[in-house]
C-alpha positions in Angstrom: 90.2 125.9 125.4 90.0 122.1 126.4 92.3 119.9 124.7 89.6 118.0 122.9 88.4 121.1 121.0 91.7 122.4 120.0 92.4 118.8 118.4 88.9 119.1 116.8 89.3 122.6 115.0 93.5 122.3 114.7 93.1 120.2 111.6 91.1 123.3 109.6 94.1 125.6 111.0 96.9 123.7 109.9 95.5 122.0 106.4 94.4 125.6 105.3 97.7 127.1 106.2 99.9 124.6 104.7 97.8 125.0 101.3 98.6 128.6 101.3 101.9 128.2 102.2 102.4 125.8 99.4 101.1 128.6 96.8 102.7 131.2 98.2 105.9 129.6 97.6 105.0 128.1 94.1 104.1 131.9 93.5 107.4 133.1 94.4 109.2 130.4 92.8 107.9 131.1 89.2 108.1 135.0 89.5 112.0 135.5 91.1 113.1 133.1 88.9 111.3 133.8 85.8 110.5 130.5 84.7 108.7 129.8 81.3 104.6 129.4 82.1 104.4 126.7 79.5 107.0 124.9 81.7 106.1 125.5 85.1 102.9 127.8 85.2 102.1 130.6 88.1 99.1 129.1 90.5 97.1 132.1 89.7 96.9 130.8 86.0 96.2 127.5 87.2 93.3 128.5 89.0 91.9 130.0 85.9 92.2 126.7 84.5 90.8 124.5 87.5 87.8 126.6 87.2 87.2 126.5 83.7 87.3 123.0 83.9 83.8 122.9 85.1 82.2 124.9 82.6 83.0 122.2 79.8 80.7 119.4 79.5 83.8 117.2 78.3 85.3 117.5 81.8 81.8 116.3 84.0 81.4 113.3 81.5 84.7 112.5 81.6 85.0 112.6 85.5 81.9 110.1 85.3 83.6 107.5 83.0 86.9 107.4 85.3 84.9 107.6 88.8 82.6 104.3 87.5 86.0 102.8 86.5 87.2 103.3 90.2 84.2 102.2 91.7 83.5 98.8 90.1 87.3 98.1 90.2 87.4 98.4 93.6 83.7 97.0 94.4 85.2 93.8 92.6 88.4 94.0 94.0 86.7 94.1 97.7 84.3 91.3 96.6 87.4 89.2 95.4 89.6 89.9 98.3 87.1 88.7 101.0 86.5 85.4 99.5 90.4 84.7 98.2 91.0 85.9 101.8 88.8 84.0 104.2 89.5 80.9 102.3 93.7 81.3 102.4 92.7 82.4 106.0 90.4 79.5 107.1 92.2 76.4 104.8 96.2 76.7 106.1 97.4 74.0 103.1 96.1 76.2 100.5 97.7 79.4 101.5 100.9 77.6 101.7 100.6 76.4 97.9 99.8 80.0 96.7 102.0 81.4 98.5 104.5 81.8 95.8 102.1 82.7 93.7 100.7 85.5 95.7 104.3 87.1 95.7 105.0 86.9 92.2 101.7 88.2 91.1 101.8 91.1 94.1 105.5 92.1 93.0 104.5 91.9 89.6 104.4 95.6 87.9 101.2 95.8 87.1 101.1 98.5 84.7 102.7 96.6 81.9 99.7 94.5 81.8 98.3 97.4 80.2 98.9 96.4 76.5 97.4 92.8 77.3 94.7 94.2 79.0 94.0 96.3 75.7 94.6 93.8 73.4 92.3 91.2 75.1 89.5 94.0 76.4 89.8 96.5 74.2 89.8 100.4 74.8 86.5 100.9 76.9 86.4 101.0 80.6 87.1 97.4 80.6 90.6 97.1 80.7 90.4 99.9 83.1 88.2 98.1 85.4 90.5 95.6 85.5 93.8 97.4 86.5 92.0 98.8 89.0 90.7 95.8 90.6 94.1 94.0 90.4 95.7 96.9 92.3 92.9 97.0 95.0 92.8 93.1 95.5 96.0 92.6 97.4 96.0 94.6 99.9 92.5 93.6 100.7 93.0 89.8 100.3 96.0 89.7 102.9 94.5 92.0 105.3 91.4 89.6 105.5 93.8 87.0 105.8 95.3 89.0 108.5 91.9 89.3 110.4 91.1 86.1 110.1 94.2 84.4 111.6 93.9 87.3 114.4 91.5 85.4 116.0 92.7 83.8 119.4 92.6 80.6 119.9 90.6 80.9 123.3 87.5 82.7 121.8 87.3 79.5 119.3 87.3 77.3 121.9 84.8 79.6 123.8 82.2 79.4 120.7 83.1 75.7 120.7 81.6 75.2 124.5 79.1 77.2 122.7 78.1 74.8 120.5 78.7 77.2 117.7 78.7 76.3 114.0 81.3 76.6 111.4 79.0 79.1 109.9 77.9 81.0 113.0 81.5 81.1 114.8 82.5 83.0 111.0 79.6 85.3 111.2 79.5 86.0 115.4 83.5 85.9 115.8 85.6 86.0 112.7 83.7 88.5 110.7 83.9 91.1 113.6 87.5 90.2 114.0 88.3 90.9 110.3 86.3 94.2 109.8 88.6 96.2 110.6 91.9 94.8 108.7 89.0 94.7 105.9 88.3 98.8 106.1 92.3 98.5 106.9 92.6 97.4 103.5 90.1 99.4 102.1 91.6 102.7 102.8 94.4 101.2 101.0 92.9 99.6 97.7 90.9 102.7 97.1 93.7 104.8 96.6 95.5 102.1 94.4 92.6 101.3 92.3 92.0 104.9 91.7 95.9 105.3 90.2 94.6 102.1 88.4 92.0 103.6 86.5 93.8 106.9 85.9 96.9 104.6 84.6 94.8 102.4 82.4 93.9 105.9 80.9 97.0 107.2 80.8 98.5 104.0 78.7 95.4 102.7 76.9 92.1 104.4 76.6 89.9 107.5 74.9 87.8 108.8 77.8 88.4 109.4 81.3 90.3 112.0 83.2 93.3 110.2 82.2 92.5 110.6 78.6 92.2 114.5 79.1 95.2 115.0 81.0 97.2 113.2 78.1 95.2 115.4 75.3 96.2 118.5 77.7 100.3 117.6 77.8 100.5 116.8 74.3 98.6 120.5 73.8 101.5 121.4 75.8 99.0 123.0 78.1 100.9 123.0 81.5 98.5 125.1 83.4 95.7 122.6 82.1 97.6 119.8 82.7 98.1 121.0 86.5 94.3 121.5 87.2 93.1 118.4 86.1 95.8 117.0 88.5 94.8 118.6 90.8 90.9 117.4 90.1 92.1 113.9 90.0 93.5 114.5 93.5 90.8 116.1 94.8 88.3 113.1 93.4 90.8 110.7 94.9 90.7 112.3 98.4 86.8 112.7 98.6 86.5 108.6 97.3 89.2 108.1 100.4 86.9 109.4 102.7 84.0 108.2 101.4 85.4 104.8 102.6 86.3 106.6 105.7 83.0 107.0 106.8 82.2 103.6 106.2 84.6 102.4 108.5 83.3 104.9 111.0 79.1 103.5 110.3 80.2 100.0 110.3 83.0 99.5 113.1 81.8 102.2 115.6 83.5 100.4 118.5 86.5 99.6 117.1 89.5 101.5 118.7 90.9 103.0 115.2 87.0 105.1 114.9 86.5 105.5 119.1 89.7 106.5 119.6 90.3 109.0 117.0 86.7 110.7 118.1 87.8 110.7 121.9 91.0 113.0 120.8 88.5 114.9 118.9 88.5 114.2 115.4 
């Protein structure tokens, strides 16, 4: 077997085997040491619960409510990120003003914005929306800061001798540069504005995924409470690699996509 295809298929061996390991362990743990099921349930009655999820309405309606929440959070928070970021990129004088204020806000714990974010949006996706494009904004603004101060000096001057505009040396030269600390970013800010959503749910809503979990603990439902954790993680990874892909459709010839399908991924 070349070394190309066992890097392709090792992925499906290991992932698969690590899952089963997992359970096989959680099993073991709960039966030897005969631990309460409302504490710390077996996986075997999780799995009744993680399918039964899917036969009630309530579950596919609220999944929609928390998966628009994630998406125009971080649509926004992408949207808002590019511009803060090519400007604080492009106009040096102006990053160094914010700066301070970048780091405050950024260190900031967002989460107890919550109640504000209740009080002045109310309980509807709003204030959800919101968390989530907070969380996702800073790590896409400063990689697109990133990317466009990654630009060396030389190919400036080259679109210079070029004759180049401002506007065509962004579009020809510093947007290809910053694509991929953008996706970079990405990768990040979608997994941070999905914990926003889910959060904003947690602390201050009546729908969502979020909302069911907390109706499902106070129930003192543990094997509930576990599947619809386990859902959220699962929604999670597929949004991850739905902004995986587009990193691979949109920077083909970038090392980080090539080089990953040369080993065989």
């Amino acid at each position: 077997m070349s070394r190309s295809r066992f890097l392709r298929i090792l992925p499906w061996i290991v992932t698969p085997t690590l899952v089963v390991l997992i359970v096989v362990c959680w099993h073991l743990v709960v039966t030897l040491f005969g631990i309460n099921p409302f504490i710390f349930p077996p996986p075997g009655q999780v799995g009744q619960a993680f399918v039964g999820l899917f036969t009630d309405p309530a579950t596919w309606e609220a999944t929609g409510t928390t998966v628009l929440e994630i998406v125009i959070g971080f649509t926004l928070a992408v949207v808002f990120g590019v511009i803060v970021g090519v400007l604080l990129g492009k106009i040096r004088w102006l990053e160094v003003s914010l700066r301070p204020l970048i780091v405050i806000a950024q260190v900031a714990p967002k989460v107890a914005f919550v109640p504000l974010f209740v009080i002045w949006f109310g309980f509807g996706i709003t204030s959800k929306v919101v968390l989530a494009t907070l969380l996702g904004f800073f790590p896409i603004m400063l990689n697109v800061l990133l990317g466009v101060r990654s630009v060396e000096q030389g190919q400036r001057e080259v679109m210079q001798s070029l004759n180049a505009s401002r506007w065509q040396t962004f579009l020809q030269l510093e947007a290809r540069s910053l694509l991929p600390y953008l996706f970079a970013g990405m990768e990040v800010a979608i997994v941070l504005s999905t914990i926003g959503a889910i959060v904003g749910e947690y602390l201050g809503g009546n729908d969502g995924l979020g909302n069911l979990v907390i109706s499902a603990m106070n129930s003192l439902d543990a094997a509930g409470t576990f599947a619809l954790i386990l859902w959220l993680s699962i929604m999670g990874l597929l949004l991850y690699l739905v902004v995986n892909e587009l990193k691979r459709f949109f920077i083909p010839w970038h090392e980080s996509v090539y080089g990953l399908r040369d080993m065989g991924a």
